[in-house]
C-alpha positions, 0 to 999 in steps of 0.5 A, a space after each residue: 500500500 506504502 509503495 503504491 501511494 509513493 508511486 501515485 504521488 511520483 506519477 499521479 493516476 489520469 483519466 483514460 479518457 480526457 487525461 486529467 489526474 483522478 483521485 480514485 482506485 478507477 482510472 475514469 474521472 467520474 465525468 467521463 464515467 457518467 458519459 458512458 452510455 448505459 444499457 438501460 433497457 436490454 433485450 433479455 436475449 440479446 442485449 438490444 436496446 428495446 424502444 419498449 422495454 415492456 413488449 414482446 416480453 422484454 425480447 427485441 422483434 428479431 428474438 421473438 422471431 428466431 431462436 439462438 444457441 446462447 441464453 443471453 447477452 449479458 453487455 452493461 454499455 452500448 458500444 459509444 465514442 467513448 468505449 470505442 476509442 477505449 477498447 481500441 487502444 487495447 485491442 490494437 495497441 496493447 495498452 495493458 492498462 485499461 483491461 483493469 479499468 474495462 474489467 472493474 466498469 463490467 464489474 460496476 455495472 453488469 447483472 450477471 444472476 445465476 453465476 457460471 461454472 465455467 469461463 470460456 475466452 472467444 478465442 483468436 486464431 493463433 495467427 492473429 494472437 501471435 501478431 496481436 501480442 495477446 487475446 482480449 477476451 482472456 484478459 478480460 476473463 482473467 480479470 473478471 476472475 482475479 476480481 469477482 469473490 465468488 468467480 475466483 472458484 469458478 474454472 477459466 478455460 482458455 483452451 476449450 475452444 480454439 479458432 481453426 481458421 483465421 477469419 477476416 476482421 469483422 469490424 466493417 462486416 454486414 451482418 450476412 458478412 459477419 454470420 458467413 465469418 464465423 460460421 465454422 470458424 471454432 473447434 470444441 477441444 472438450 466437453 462441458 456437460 451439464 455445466 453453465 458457461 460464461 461465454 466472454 467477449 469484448 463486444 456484440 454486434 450481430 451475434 454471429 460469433 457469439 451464436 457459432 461458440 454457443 452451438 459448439 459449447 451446446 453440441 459438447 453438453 452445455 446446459 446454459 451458455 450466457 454471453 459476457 461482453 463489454 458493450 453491445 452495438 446498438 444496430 439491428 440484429 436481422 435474423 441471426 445478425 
C-alpha cells in the first residue's frame, strides 16, 4: 500500500479518457464515467436496446422471431465514442492498462444472476494472437476472475475452444458478412456437460460469433451458455445478425 501511494504521488493516476489526474482506485474521472452510455433497457436475449422495454416480453422483434444457441447477452454499455476509442487502444495497441479499468466498469455495472461454472475466452486464431501480442477476451476473463469473490472458484478455460481458421476482421462486416465469418470458424477441444458457461467477449454486434461458440459449447453438453461482453452495438440484429 506504502509503495503504491509513493508511486501515485511520483506519477499521479489520469483519466483514460480526457487525461486529467483522478483521485480514485478507477482510472475514469467520474465525468467521463457518467458519459458512458448505459444499457438501460436490454433485450433479455440479446442485449438490444428495446424502444419498449415492456413488449414482446422484454425480447427485441428479431428474438421473438428466431431462436439462438446462447441464453443471453449479458453487455452493461452500448458500444459509444467513448468505449470505442477505449477498447481500441487495447485491442490494437496493447495498452495493458485499461483491461483493469474495462474489467472493474463490467464489474460496476453488469447483472450477471445465476453465476457460471465455467469461463470460456472467444478465442483468436493463433495467427492473429501471435501478431496481436495477446487475446482480449482472456484478459478480460482473467480479470473478471482475479476480481469477482465468488468467480475466483469458478474454472477459466482458455483452451476449450480454439479458432481453426483465421477469419477476416469483422469490424466493417454486414451482418450476412459477419454470420458467413464465423460460421465454422471454432473447434470444441472438450466437453462441458451439464455445466453453465460464461461465454466472454469484448463486444456484440450481430451475434454471429457469439451464436457459432454457443452451438459448439451446446453440441459438447452445455446446459446454459450466457454471453459476457463489454458493450453491445446498438444496430439491428436481422435474423441471426
Amino acid at each position: 500500500m506504502l509503495g503504491r501511494a509513493l508511486l501515485n504521488g511520483l506519477f499521479p493516476p489520469t483519466c483514460q479518457l480526457c487525461l486529467q489526474v483522478v483521485e480514485r482506485d478507477i482510472a475514469l474521472c467520474r465525468y467521463c464515467e457518467r458519459s458512458l452510455t448505459h444499457n438501460h433497457h436490454p433485450c433479455a436475449c440479446c442485449a438490444l436496446p428495446l424502444r419498449d422495454p415492456h413488449s414482446g416480453e422484454g425480447l427485441c422483434i428479431a428474438c421473438q422471431e428466431a431462436s439462438f444457441d446462447f441464453d443471453r447477452v449479458v453487455a452493461p454499455f452500448l458500444y459509444d465514442t467513448a468505449l470505442a476509442q477505449m477498447i481500441g487502444r487495447w485491442k490494437y495497441a496493447g495498452d495493458h492498462r485499461l483491461t483493469p479499468l474495462l474489467g472493474d466498469l463490467w464489474l460496476s455495472r453488469a447483472c450477471p444472476g445465476p453465476l457460471p461454472d465455467l469461463l470460456v475466452p472467444v478465442p483468436l486464431h493463433w495467427r492473429r494472437q501471435l501478431l496481436r501480442g495477446f487475446n482480449q477476451a482472456e484478459l478480460l476473463a482473467r480479470h473478471l476472475v482475479t476480481r469477482h469473490p465468488r468467480l475466483q472458484a469458478r474454472q477459466l478455460r482458455p483452451g476449450l475452444l480454439t479458432r481453426q481458421r483465421a477469419a477476416r476482421v469483422q469490424a466493417g462486416l454486414g451482418a450476412s458478412g459477419r454470420g458467413e465469418n464465423a460460421s465454422g470458424a471454432f473447434t470444441l477441444n472438450g466437453s462441458c456437460d451439464n455445466l453453465h458457461v460464461a461465454l466472454v467477449d469484448d463486444v456484440c454486434t450481430t451475434g454471429a460469433t457469439a451464436d457459432a461458440a454457443s452451438r459448439l459449447l451446446r453440441a459438447g453438453g452445455a446446459r446454459a451458455v450466457d454471453v459476457w461482453c463489454l458493450a453491445r452495438t446498438p444496430g439491428p440484429i436481422p435474423g441471426i445478425g
